[in-house]
N, CA and C atoms as a LAMMPS dump frame, in Angstrom:
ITEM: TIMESTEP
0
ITEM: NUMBER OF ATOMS
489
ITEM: BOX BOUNDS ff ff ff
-5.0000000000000000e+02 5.0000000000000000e+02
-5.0000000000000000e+02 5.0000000000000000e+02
-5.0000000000000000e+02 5.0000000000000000e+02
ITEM: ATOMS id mol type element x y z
1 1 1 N -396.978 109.875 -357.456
2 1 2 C -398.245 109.158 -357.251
3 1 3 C -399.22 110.127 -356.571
4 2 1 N -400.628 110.54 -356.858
5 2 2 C -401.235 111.528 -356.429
6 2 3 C -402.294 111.123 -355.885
7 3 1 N -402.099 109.128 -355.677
8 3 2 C -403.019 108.543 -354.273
9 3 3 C -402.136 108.033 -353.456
10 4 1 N -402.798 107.729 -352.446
11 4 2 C -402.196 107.009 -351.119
12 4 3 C -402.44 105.446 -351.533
13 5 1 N -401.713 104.504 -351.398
14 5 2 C -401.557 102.954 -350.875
15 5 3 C -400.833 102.676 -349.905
16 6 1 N -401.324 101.903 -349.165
17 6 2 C -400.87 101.28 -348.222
18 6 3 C -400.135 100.122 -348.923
19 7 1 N -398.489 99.782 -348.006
20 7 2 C -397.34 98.904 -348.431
21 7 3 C -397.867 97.386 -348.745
22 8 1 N -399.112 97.074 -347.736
23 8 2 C -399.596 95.95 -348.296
24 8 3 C -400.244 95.788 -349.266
25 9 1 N -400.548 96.755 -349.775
26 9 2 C -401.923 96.49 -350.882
27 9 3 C -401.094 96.726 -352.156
28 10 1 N -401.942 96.102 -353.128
29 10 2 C -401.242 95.675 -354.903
30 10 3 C -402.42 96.675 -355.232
31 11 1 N -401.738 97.615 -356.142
32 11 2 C -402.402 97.759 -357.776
33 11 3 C -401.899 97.875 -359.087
34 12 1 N -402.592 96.613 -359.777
35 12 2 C -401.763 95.817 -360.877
36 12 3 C -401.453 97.421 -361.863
37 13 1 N -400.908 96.998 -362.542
38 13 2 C -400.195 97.571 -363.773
39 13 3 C -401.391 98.308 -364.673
40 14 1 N -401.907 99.162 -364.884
41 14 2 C -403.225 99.419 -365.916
42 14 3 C -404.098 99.772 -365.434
43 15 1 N -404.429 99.767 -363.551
44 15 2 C -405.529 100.273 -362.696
45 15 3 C -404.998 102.163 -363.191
46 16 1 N -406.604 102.753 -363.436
47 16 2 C -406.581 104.132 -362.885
48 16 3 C -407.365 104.216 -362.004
49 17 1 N -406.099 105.156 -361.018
50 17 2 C -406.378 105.62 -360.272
51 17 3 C -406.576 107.098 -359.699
52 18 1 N -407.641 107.986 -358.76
53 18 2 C -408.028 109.102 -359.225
54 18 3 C -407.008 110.252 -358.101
55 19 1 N -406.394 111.297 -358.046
56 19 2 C -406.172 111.645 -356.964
57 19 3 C -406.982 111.865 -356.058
58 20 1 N -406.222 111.756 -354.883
59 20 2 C -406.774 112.036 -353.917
60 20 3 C -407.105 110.459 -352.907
61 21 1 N -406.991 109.566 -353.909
62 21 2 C -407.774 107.768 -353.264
63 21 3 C -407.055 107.762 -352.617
64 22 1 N -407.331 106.839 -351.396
65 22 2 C -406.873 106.368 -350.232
66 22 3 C -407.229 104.757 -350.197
67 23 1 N -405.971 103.806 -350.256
68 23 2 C -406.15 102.67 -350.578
69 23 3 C -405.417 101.978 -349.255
70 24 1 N -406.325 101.22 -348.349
71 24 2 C -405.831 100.798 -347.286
72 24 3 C -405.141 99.422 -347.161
73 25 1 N -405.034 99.193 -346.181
74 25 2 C -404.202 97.687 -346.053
75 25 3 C -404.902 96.152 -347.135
76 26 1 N -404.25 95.543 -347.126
77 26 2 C -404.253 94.121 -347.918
78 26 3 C -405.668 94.342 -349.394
79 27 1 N -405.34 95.597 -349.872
80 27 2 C -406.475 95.468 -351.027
81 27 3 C -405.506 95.026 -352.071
82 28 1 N -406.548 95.348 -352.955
83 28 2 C -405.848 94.666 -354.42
84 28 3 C -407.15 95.222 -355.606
85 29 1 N -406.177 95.873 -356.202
86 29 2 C -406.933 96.742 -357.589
87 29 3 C -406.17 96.169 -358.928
88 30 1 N -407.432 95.763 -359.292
89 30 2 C -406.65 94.52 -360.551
90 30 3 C -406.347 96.152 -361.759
91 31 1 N -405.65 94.869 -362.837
92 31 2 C -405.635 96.029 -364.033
93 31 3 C -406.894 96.237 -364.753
94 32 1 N -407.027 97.467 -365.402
95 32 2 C -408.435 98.08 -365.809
96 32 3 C -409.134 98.379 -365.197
97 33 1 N -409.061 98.61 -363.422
98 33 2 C -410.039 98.758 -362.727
99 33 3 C -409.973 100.649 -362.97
100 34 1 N -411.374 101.234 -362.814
101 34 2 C -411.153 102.661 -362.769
102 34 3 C -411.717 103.26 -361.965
103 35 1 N -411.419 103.644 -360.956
104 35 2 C -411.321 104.445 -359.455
105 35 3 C -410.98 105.879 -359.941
106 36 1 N -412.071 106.615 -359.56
107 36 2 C -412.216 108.313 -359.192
108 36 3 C -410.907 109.032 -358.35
109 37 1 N -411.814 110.37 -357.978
110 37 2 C -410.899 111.316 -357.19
111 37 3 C -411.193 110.795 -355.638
112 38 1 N -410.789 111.11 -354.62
113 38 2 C -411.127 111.112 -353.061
114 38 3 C -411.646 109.886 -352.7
115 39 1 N -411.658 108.736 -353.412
116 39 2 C -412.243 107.558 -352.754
117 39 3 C -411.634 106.808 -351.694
118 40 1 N -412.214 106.014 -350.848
119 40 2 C -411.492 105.37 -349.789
120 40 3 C -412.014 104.216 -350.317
121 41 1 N -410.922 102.913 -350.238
122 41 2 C -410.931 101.707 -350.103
123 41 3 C -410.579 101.327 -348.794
124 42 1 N -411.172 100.446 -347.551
125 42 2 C -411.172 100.194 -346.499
126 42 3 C -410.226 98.8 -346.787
127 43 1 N -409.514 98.409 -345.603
128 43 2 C -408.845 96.934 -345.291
129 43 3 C -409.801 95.729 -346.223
130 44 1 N -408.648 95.109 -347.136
131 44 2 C -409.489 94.005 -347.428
132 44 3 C -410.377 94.316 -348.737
133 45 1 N -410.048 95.216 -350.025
134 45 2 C -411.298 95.644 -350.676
135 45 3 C -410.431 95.256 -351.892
136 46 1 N -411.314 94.334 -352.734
137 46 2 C -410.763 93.959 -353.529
138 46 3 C -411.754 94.482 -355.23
139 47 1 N -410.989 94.984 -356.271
140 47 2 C -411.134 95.748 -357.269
141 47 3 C -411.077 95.047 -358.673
142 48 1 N -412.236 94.507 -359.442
143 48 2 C -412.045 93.554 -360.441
144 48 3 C -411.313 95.012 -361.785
145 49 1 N -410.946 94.335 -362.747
146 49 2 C -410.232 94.929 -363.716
147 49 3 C -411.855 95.55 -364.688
148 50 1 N -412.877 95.248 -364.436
149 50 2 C -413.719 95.867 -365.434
150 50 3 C -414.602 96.595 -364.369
151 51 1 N -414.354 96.968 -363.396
152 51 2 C -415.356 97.733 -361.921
153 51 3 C -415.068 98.92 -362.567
154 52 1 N -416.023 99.955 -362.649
155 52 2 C -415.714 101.119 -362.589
156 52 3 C -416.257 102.063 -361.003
157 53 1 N -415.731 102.844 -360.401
158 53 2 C -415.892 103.601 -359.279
159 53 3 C -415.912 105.277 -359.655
160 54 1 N -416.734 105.381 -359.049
161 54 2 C -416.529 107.715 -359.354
162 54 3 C -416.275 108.044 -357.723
163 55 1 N -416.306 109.3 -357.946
164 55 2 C -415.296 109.765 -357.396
165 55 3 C -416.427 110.124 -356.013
166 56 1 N -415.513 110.124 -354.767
167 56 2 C -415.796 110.306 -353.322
168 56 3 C -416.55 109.482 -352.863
169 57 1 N -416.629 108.014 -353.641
170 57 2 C -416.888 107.107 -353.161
171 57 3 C -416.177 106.193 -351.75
172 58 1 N -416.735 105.955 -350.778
173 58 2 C -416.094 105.222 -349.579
174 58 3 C -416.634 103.59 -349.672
175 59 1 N -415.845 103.009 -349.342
176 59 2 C -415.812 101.498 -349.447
177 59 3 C -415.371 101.019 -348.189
178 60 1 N -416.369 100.809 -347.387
179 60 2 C -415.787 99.867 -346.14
180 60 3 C -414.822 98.863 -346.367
181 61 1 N -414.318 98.176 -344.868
182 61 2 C -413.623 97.034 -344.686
183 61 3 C -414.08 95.776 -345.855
184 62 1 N -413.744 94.883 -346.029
185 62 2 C -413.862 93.621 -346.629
186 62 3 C -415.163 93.137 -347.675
187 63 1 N -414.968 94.253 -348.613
188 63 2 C -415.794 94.615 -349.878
189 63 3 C -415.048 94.21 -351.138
190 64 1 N -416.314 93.26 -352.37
191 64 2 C -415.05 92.875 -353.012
192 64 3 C -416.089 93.497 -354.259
193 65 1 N -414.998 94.457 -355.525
194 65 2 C -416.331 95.21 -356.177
195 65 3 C -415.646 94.181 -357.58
196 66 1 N -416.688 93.494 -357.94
197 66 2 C -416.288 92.636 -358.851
198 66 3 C -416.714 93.487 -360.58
199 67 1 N -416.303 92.682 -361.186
200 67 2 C -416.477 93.065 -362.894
201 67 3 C -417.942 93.126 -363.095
202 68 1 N -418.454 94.235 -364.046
203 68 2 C -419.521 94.837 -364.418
204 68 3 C -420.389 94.973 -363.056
205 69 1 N -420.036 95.777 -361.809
206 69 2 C -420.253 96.942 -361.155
207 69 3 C -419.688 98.233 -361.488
208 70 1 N -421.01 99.092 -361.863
209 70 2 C -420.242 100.656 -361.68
210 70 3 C -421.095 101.043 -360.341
211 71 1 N -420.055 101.97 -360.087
212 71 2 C -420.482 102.598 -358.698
213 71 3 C -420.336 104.373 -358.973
214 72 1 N -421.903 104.789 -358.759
215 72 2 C -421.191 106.284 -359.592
216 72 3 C -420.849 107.478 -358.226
217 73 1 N -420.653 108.623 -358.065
218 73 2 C -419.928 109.204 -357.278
219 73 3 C -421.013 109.181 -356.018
220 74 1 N -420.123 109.414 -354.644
221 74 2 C -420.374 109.473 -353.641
222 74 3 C -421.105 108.546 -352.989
223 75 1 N -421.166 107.346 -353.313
224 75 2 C -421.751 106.035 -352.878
225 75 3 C -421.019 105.611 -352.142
226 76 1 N -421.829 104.99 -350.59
227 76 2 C -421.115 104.724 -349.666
228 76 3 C -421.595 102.989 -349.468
229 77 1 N -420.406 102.095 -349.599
230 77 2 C -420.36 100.563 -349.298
231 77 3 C -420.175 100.242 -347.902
232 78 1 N -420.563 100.033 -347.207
233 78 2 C -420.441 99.466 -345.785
234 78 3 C -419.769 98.101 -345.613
235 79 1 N -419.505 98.069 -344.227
236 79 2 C -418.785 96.99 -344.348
237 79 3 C -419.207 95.006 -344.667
238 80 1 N -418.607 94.396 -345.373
239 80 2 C -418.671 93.758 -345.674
240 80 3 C -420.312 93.269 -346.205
241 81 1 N -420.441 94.472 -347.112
242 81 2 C -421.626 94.228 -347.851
243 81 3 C -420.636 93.674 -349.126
244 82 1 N -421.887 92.514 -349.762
245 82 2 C -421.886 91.795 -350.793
246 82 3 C -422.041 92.392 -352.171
247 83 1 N -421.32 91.755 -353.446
248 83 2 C -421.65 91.824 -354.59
249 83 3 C -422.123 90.441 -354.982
250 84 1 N -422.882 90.286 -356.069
251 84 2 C -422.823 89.051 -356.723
252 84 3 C -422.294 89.142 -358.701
253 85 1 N -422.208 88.228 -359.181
254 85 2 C -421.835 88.787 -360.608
255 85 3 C -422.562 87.756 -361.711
256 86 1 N -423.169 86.44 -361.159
257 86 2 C -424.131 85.788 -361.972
258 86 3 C -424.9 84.97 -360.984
259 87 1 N -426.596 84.957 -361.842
260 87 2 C -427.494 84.35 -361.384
261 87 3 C -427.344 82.731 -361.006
262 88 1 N -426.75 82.15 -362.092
263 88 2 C -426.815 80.936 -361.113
264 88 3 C -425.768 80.354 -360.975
265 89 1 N -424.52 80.43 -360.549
266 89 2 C -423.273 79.896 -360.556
267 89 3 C -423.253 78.157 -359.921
268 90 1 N -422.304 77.816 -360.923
269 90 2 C -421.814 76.169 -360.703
270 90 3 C -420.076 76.31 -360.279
271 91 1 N -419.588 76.121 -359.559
272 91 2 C -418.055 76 -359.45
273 91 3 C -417.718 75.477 -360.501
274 92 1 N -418.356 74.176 -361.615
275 92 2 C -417.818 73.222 -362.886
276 92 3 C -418.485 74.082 -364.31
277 93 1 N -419.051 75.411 -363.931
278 93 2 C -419.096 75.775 -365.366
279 93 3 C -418.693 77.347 -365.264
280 94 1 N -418.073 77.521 -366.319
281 94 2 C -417.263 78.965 -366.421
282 94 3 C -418.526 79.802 -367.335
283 95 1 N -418.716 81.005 -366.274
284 95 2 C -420.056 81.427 -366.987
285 95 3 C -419.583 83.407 -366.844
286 96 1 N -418.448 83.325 -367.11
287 96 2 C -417.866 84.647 -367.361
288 96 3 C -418.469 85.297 -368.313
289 97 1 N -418.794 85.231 -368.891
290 97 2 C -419.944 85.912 -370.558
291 97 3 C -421.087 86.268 -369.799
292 98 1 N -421.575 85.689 -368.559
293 98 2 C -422.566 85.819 -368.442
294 98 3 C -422.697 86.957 -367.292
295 99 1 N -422.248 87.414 -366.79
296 99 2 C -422.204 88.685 -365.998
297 99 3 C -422.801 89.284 -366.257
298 100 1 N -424.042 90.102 -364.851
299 100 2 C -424.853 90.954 -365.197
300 100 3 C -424.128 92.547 -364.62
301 101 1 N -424.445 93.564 -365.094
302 101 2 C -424.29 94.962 -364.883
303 101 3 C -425.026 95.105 -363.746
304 102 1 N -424.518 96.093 -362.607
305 102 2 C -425.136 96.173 -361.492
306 102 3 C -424.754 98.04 -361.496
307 103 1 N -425.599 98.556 -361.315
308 103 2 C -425.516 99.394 -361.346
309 103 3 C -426.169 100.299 -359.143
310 104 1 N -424.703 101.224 -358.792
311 104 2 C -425.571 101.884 -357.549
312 104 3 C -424.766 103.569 -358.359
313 105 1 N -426.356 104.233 -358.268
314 105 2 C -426.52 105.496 -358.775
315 105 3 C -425.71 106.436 -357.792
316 106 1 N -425.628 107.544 -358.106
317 106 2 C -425.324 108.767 -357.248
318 106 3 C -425.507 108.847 -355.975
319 107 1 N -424.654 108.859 -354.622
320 107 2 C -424.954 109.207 -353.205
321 107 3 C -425.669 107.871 -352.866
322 108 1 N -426.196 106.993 -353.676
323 108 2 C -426.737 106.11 -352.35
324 108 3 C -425.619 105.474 -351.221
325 109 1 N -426.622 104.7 -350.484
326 109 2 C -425.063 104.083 -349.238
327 109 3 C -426.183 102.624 -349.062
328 110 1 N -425.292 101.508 -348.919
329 110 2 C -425.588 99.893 -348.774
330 110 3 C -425.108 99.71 -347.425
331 111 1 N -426.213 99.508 -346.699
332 111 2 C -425.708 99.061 -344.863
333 111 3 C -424.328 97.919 -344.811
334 112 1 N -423.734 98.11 -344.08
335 112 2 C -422.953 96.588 -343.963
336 112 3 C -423.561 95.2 -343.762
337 113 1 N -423.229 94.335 -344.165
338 113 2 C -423.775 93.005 -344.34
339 113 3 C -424.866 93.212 -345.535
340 114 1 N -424.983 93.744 -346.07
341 114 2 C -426.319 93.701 -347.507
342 114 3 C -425.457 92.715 -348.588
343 115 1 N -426.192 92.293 -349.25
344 115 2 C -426.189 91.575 -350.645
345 115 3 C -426.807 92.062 -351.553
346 116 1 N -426.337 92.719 -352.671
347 116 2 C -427.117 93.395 -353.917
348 116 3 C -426.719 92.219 -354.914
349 117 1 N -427.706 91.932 -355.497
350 117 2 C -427.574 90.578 -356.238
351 117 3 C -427.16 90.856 -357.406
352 118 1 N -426.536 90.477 -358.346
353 118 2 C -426.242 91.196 -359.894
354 118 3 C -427.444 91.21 -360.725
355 119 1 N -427.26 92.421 -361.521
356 119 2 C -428.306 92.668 -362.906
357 119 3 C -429.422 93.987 -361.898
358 120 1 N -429.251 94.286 -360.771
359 120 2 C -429.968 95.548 -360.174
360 120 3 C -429.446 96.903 -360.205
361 121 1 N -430.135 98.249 -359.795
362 121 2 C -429.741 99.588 -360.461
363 121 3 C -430.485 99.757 -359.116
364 122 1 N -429.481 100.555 -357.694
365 122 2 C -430.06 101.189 -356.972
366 122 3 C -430.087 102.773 -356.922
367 123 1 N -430.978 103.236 -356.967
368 123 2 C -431.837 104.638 -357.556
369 123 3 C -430.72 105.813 -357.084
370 124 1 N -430.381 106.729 -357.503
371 124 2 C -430.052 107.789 -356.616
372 124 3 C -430.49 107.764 -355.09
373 125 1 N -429.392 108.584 -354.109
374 125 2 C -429.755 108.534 -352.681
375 125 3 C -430.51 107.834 -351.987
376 126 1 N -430.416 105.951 -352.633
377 126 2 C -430.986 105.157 -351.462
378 126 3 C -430.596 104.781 -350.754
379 127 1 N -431.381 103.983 -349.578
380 127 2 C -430.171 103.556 -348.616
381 127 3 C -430.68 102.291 -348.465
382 128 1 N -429.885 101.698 -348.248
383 128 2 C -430.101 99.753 -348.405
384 128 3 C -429.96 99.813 -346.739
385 129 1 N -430.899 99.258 -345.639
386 129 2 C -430.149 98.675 -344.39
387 129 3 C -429.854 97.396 -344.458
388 130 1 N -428.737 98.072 -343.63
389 130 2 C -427.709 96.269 -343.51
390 130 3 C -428.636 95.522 -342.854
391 131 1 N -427.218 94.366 -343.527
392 131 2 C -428.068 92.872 -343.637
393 131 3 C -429.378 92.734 -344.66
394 132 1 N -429.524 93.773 -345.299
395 132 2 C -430.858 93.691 -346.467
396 132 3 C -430.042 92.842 -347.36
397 133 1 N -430.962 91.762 -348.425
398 133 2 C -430.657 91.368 -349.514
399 133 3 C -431.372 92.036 -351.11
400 134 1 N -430.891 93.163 -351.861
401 134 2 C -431.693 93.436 -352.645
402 134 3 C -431.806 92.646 -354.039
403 135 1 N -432.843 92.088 -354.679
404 135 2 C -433.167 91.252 -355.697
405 135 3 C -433.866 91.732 -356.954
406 136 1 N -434.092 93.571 -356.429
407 136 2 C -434.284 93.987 -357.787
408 136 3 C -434.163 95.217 -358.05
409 137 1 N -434.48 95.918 -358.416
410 137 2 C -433.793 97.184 -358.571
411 137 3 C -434.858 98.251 -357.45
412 138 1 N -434.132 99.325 -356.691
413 138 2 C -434.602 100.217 -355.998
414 138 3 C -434.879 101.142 -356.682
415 139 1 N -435.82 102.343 -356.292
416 139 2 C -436.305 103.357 -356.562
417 139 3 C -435.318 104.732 -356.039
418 140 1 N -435.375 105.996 -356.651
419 140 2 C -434.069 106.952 -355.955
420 140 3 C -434.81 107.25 -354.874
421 141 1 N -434.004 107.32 -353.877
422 141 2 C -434.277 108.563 -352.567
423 141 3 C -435.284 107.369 -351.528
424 142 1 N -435.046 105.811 -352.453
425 142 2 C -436.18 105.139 -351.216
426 142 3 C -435.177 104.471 -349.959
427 143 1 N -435.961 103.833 -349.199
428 143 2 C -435.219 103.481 -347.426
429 143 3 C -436.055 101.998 -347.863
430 144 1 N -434.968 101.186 -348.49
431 144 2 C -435.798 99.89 -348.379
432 144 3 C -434.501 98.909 -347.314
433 145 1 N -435.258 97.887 -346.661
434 145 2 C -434.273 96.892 -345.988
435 145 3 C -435.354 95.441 -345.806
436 146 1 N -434.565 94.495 -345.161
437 146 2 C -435.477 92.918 -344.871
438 146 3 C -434.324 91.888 -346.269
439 147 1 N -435.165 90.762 -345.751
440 147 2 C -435.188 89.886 -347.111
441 147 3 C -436.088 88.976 -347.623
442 148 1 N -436.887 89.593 -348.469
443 148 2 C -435.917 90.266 -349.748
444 148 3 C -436.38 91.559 -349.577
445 149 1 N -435.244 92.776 -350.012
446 149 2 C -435.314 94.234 -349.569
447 149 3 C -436.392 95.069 -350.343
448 150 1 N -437.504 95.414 -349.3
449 150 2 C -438.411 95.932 -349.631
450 150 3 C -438.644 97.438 -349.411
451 151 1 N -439.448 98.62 -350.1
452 151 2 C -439.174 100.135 -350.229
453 151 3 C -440.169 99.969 -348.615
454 152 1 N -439.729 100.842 -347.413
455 152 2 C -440.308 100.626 -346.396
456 152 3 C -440.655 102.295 -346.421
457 153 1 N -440.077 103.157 -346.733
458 153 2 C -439.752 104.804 -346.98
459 153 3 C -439.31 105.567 -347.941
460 154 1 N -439.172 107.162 -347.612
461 154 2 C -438.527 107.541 -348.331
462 154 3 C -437.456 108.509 -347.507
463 155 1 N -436.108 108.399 -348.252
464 155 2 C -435.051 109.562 -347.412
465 155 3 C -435.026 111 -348.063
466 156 1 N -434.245 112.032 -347.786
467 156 2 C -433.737 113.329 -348.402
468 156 3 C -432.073 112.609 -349.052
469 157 1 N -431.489 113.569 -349.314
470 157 2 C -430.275 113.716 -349.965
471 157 3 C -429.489 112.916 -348.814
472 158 1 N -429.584 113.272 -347.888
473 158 2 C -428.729 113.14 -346.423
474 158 3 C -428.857 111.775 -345.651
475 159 1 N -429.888 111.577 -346.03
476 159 2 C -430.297 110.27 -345.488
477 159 3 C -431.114 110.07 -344.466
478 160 1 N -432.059 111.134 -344.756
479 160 2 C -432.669 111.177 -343.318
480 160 3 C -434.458 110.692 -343.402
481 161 1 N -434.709 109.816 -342.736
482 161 2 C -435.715 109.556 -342.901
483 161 3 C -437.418 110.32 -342.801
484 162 1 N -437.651 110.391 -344.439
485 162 2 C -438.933 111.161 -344.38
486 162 3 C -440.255 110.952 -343.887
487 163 1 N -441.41 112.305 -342.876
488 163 2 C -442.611 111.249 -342.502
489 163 3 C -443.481 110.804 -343.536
């Protein structure tokens, strides 16, 4: 095996996985899920079978990356930031067909506590601050936060806020 899991955590039968991942306590990586090289999954991170992940991606504590999220390399999830996977959900109607694609580009990072709503594309190297809710798609390299998450700046590569 050329990742790490932790004894509590499941990954079903059909997950790839990349070397180098580091998969921590009580996760769960369904089958078809596809996880990169060097990624960390934090306590609690749960992996739908159609998620795709690249590589040196970090995933805080109690993150759940559901079906049609890709996450492309070096994107950082904070803790217990949100996914969503349809606009208007009913518990009495099964609306699995209806899943939107959520796309977070290259290097950005999502504060902990954020909500990225499904059917959005956050830009290369943005940074979401936590507790932001974003509702539509970000721009690369912008510093948006609030709700609903608005472009307040712009960062560098690093994350550092530009004047």
């Amino acid at each position: 095996m050329a990742y790490f899991k932790h004894e509590s955590s499941y990954v079903d039968e059909g997950a790839e996985i990349g070397e180098g991942t580091k998969i921590w306590h009580f996760c769960h990586v369904m089958s078809g899920a596809k996880i990169g090289e060097k990624c960390s999954l934090g306590q609690n991170v749960n992996v739908g079978g159609k998620a795709v992940i690249g590589n040196g991606v970090k995933i805080q504590n109690n993150v759940s990356i559901y079906d049609s999220v890709e996450i492309e390399d070096d994107v950082f999830c904070g803790p217990s930031m949100v996914f969503t996977n349809v606009i208007n959900p009913r518990a009495f109607v099964e609306r699995k067909t209806e899943y939107k694609k959520t796309v977070l580009k290259k290097g950005c990072s999502i504060g902990a506590n954020a909500t990225v709503v499904c059917g959005v594309t956050i830009g290369e190297y943005a940074l979401v601050g936590a507790g932001s809710v974003v509702t539509k798609d970000v721009p690369p390299y912008s510093l948006v936060y609030g709700n609903p998450a608005r472009v307040h700046g712009k960062v560098d590569k690093e994350g550092n806020i530009l004047k």
